[in-house]
C-alpha positions as CSV (number, residue, x, y, z in Angstrom):
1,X,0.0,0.0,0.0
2,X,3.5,2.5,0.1
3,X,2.6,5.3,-1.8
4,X,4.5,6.7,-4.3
5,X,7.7,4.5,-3.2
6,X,9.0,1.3,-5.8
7,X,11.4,-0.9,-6.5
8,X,14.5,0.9,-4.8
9,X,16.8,2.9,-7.0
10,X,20.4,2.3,-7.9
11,X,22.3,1.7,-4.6
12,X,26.5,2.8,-5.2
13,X,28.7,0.5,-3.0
14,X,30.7,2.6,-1.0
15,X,34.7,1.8,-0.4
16,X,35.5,0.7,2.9
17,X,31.5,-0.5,4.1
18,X,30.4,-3.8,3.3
19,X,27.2,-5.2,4.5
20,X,26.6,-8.9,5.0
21,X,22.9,-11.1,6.1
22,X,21.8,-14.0,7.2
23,X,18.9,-15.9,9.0
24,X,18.3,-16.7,12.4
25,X,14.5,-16.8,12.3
26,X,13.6,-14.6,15.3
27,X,10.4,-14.8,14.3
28,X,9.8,-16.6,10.9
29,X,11.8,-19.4,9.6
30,X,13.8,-18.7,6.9
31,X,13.5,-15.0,7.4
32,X,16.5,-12.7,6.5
33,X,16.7,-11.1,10.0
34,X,20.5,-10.1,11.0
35,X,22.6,-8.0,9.1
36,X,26.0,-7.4,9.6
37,X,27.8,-3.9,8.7
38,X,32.0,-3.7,8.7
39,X,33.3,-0.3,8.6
40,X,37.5,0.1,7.3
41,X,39.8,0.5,9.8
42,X,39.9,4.6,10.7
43,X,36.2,5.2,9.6
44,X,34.4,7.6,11.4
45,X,31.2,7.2,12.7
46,X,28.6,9.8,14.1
47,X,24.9,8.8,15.8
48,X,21.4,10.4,16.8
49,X,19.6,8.3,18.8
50,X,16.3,7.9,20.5
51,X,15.1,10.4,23.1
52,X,12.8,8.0,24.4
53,X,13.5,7.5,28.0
54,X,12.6,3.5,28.0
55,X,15.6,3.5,25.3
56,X,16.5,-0.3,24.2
57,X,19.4,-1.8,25.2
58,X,21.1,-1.9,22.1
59,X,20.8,1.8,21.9
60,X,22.4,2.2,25.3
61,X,25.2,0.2,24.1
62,X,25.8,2.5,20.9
63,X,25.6,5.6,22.3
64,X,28.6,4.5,24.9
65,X,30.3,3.3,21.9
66,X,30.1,5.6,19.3
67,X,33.1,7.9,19.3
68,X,34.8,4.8,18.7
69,X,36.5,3.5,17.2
70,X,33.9,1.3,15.7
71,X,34.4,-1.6,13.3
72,X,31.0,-3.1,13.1
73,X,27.4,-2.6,13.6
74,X,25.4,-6.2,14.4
75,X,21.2,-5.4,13.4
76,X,18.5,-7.9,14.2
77,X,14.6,-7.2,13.3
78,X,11.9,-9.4,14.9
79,X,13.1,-8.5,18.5
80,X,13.1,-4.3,20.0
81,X,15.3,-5.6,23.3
82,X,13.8,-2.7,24.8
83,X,12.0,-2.7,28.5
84,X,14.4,-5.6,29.0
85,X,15.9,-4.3,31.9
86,X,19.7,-5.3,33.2
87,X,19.6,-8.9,31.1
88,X,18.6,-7.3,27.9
89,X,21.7,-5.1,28.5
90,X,23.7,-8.4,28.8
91,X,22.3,-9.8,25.9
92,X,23.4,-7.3,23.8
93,X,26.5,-7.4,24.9
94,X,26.9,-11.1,24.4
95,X,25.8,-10.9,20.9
96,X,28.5,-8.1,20.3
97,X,31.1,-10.1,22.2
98,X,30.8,-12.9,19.7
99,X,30.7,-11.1,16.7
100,X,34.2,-9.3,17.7
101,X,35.6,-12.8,18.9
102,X,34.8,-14.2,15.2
103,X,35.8,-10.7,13.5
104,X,38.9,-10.7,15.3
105,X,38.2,-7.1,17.1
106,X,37.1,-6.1,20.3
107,X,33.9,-5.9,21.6
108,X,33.6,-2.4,21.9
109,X,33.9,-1.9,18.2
110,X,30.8,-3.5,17.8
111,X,27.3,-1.6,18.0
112,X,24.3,-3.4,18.4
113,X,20.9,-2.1,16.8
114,X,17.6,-4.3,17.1
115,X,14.1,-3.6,16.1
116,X,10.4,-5.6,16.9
117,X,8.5,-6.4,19.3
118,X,9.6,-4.9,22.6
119,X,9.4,-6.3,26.0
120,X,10.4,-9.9,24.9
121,X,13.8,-11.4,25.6
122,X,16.5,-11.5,23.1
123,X,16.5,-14.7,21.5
124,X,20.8,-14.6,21.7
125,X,21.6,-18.4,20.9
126,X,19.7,-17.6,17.3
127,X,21.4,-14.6,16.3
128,X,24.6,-15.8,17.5
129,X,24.1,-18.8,15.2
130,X,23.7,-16.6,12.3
131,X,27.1,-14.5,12.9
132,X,29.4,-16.6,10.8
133,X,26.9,-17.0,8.3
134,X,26.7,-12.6,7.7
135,X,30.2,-12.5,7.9
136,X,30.5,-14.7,5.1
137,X,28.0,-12.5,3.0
138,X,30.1,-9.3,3.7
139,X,30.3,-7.3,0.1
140,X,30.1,-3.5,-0.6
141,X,27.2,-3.9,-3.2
142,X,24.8,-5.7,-0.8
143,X,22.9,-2.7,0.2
144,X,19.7,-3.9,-1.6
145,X,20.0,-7.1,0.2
146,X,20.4,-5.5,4.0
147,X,17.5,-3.2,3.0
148,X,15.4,-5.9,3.0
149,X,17.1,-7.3,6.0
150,X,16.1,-4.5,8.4
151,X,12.6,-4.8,7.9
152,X,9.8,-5.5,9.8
153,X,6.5,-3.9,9.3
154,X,7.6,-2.5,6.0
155,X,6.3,-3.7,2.8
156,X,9.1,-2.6,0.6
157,X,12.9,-1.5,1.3
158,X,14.3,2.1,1.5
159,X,17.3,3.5,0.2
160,X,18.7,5.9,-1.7
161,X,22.4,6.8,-3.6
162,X,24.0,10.4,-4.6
163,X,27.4,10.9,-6.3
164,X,29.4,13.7,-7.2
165,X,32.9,14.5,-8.2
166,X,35.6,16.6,-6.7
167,X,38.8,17.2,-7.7
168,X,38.4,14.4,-10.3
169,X,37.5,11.8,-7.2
170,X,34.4,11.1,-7.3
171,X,32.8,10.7,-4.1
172,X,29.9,7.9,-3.1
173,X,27.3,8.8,0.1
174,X,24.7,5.9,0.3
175,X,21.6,4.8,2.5
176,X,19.0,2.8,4.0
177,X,16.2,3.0,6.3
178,X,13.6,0.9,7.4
179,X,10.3,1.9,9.5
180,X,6.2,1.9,8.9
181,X,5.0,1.9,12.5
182,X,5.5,3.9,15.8
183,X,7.3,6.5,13.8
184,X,7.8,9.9,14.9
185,X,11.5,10.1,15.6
186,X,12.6,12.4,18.0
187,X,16.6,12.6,18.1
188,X,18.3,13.0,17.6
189,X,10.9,0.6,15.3
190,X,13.5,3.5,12.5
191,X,16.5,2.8,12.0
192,X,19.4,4.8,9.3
193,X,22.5,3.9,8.1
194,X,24.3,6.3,5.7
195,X,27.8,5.8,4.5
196,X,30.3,7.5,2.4
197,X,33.7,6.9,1.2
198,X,34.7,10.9,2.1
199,X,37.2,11.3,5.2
200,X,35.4,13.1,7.5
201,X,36.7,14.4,11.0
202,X,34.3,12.7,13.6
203,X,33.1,16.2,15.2
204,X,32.2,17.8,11.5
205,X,30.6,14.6,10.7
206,X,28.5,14.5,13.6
207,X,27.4,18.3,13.3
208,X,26.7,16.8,9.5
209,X,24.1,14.0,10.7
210,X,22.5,15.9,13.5
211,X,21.9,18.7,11.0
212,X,20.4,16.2,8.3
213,X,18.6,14.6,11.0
214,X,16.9,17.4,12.2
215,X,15.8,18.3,8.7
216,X,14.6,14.9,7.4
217,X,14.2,12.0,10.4
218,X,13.4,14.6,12.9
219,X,10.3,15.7,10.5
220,X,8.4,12.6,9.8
221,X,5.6,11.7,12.0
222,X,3.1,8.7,11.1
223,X,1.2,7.7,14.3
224,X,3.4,10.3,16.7
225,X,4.7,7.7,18.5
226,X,8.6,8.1,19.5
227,X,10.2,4.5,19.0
228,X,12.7,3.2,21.9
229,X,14.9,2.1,19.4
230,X,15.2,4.9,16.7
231,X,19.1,5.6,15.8
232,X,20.9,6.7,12.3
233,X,24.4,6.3,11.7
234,X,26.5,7.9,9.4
235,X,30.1,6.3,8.5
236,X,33.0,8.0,6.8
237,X,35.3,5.4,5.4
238,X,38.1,7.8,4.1
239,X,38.4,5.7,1.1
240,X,38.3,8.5,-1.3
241,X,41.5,10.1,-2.4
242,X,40.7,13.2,-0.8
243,X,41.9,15.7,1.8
244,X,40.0,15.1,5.4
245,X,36.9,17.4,5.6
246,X,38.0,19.0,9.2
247,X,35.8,22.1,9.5
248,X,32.2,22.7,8.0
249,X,33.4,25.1,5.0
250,X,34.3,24.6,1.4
251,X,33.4,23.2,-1.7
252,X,34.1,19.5,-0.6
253,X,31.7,20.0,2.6
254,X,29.4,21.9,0.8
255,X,28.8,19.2,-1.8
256,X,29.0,16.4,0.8
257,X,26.4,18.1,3.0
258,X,23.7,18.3,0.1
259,X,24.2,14.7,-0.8
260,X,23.9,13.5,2.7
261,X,20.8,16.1,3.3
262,X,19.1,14.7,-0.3
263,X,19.7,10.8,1.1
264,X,18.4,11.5,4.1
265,X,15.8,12.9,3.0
266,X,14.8,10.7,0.4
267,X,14.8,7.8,3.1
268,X,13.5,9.6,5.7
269,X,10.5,10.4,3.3
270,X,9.9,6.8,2.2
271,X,9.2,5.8,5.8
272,X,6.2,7.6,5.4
273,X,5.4,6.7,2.0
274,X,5.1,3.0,3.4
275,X,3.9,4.1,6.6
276,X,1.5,1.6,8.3
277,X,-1.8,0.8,6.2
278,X,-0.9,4.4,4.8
279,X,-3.3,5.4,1.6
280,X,-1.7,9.0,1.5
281,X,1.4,11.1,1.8
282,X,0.3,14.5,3.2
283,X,3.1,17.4,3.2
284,X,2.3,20.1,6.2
285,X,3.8,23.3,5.4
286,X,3.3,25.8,8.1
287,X,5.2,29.9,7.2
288,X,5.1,33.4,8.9
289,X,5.6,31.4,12.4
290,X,6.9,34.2,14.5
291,X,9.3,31.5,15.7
292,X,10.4,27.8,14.4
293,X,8.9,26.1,17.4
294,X,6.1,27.7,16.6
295,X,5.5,26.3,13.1
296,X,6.5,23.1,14.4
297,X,3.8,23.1,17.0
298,X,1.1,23.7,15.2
299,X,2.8,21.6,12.0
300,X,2.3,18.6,14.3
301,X,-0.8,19.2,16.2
302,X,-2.3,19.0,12.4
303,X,-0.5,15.7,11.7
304,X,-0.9,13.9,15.2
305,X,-5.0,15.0,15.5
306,X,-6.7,11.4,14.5
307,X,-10.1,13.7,13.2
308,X,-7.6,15.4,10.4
309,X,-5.7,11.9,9.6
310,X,-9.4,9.8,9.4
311,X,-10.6,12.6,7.1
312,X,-7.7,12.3,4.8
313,X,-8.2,8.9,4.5
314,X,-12.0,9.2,4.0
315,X,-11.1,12.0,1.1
316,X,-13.1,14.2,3.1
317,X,-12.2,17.5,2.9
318,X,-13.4,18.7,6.4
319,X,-11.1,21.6,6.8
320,X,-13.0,22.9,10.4
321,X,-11.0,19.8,11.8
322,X,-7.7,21.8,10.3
323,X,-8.8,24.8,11.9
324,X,-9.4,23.2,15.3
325,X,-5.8,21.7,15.2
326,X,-4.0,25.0,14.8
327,X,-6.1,26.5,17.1
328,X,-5.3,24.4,20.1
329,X,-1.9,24.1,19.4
330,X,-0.9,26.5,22.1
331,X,0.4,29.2,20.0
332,X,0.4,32.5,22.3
333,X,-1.7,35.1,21.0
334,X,-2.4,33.5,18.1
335,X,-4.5,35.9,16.0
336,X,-6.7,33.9,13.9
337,X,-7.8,36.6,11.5
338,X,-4.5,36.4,9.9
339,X,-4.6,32.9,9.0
340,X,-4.8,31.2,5.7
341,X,-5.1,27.5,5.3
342,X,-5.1,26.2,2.0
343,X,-5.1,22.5,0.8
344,X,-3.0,22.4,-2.1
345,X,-3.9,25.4,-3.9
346,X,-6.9,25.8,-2.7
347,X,-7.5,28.4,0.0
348,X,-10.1,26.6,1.9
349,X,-10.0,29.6,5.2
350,X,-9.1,32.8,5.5
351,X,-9.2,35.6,8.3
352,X,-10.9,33.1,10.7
353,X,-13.5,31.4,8.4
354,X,-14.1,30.0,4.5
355,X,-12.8,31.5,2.5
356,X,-15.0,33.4,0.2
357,X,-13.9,31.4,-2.9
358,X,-14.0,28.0,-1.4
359,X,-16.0,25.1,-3.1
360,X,-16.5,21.8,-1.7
361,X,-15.7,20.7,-5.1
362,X,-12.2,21.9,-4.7
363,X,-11.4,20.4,-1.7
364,X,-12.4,17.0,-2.7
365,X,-10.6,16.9,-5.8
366,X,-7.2,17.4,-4.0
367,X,-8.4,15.1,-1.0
368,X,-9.1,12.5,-4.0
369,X,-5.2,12.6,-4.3
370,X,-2.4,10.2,-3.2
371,X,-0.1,13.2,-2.7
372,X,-1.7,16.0,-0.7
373,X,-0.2,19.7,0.8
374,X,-1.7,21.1,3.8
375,X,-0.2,24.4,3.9
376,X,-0.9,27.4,7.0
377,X,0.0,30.5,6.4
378,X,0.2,31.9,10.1
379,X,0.7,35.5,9.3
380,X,3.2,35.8,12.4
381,X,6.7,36.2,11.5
382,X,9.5,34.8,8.4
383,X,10.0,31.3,10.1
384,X,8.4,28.6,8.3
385,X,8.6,24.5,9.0
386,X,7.5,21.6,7.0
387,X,7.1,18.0,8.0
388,X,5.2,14.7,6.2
389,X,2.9,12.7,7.3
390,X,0.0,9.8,6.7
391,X,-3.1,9.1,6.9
392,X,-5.1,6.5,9.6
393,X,-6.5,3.9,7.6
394,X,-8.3,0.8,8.6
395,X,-5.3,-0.9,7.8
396,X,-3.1,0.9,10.5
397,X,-5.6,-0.4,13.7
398,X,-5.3,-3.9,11.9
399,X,-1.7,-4.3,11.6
400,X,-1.0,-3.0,15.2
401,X,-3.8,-5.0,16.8
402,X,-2.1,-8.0,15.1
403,X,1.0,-6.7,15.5
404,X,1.8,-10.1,18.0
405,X,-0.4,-12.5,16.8
């Protein structure tokens, strides 16, 4: 039911990251469900994680271990190992501790990442069974394969490549994501992983994710529901035969910055393309915030209010439910005779009420779309936010109420 989102798009290897998966049937036979990452020796490696306080024990583990250096990242779907408490802590460690003993590294090289169910032990004995097997698969071109890998509620894998060329070297930045369900990442369930072969020092290339992060993970929402497992990662291999990017100026970080941004962004977006019994992809666009908080308060109390998301769904184009979101959004002083709402380009309220050109027929011929803009023009200021969203389908209530079974 993604919308919008096929077959994935031409994934570059990158130099010096190789991805490698195998099966330990967590919780279906058979089922691709651990993949192994190995970053080259003197990679760099920056993180946002969940700000979830019940964070899962495998992000514990990778925040601690994140400056490095790191040499591998160990993901399993099927199982969150969050509310797991002091064992689930041990657990991850144990499954780290034998993928560095048959890598040949230590322990804390390895980060652990796990998403599924939470609140069930972590079935250790299977994935450790499977380690030899995904270091055996280990090859730069599999990122198609480990797409599909870190899956669980998704119906289709997410990536995306870029490449550009400086100084005659041309220089690779790829991705994958995978999330559908409890999705509204808050960091910095979703998990990133973003690599390229530029040399990046680890402080520039943190400032680099947290800064892509904030403008592509950090503004998707599909139920509003902050995961305890949500992390992205972004690895600099230094396989490129170019100078180390050391402060955030020039053309090399300029270029590198925009292709990291556009990745993101492309897989941040395809979450919610393939969000959760998902019929629509709905763009909220709120301007003339008098501050950025602002636009994001009232960006989200529009995506989050389940009267808005059932209308979208239903093609309904019930815009006094918009109206009720930004007004309860707790905007000080919010003057609603400056407002203009429009859905697409269709001004559907102005100065506090309909707008005087405003046809029913117009608002259900863009409601009849797949693709829909929800734009507020707040009349307050020159900050403006955007973030995407879904609509709630019958399909969403059916896949969580299942979710177990």
């Amino acid at each position: 039911m993604a919308v919008g989102l096929g077959p994935l798009p031409t994934l570059h290897p990158v130099p010096g990251f190789e991805l490698g998966i195998a099966s330990a049937g967590i919780k279906r036979p058979g089922r691709k469900d651990v993949v192994v990452m190995r970053c080259a020796e003197g990679s760099t490696v920056a993180g946002v994680f969940t700000l979830n306080a019940f964070c899962a024990a495998p992000v514990i583990l990778s925040k601690k271990r994140v400056l490095g250096p790191v040499r591998y990242f160990l993901t399993n779907t099927g199982n969150a190992n969050a509310g797991t408490g002091e064992p689930g802590l041990a657990a991850a460690e144990r499954t780290c501790a034998r993928l560095a003993e048959l890598a040949g590294v230590d322990a804390t090289e390895v980060l652990p990442f796990s998403t599924g169910v939470i609140g069930e032990p972590l079935p250790v004995e299977k994935i450790e069974a499977a380690l030899g097997d995904a270091l055996a698969d280990l090859a730069e071109g599999n990122w198609a394969a480990a797409a599909t890998g870190i899956m669980t509620t998704d119906t289709l894998p997410k990536g995306a490549s870029r490449q550009f060329v400086h100084d005659g070297v041309t220089v690779t930045v790829t991705g994958i994501s995978k999330g559908a369900g409890m999705i509204k990442p808050n960091m910095a369930t979703m998990l990133g992983y973003i690599a390229t072969d530029a040399k990046v020092a680890q402080g520039v290339l943190q400032d680099l994710l947290r800064d892509a992060a904030n403008k592509s993970f950090n503004r998707i929402t599909i139920d509003g529901d902050t995961s305890t497992n949500d992390c992205c990662m972004l690895v600099a291999t230094g396989q490129a035969a170019l100078p180390e990017v050391t402060q955030a100026s020039g053309e090399l970080f300029a270029a590198l910055k925009q292709a990291v941004l556009e990745v993101s962004m492309e897989v941040a977006q395809a979450i919610v393309r393939d969000g959760e019994g998902a019929t629509k992809f709905v763009t909220v666009q709120v301007n003339g915030g008098g501050t950025y908080q602002e636009c994001l308060d009232v960006a989200y109390a529009v995506a989050h209010s389940p009267l808005i998301k059932t209308a979208l769904f239903a093609s309904d184009p019930n815009w006094g439910r918009i109206l009720a979101a930004v007004g309860r959004a707790g905007v000080p002083q919010l003057d609603v005779s400056k407002i203009d709402v429009f859905l697409g380009d269709v001004c559907i309220a102005s100065k506090g009420g309909r707008a005087a050109t405003y046809t029913e027929d117009q608002g259900a011929a863009v409601m009849a779309r797949e693709e829909i803009g929800i734009r507020i023009e707040l009349g307050r200021g020159g900050c403006s936010e955007t973030i995407w969203t879904t609509d709630l389908s019958h399909e969403y209530v059916k896949i969580n109420a299942e979710y177990r079974t």
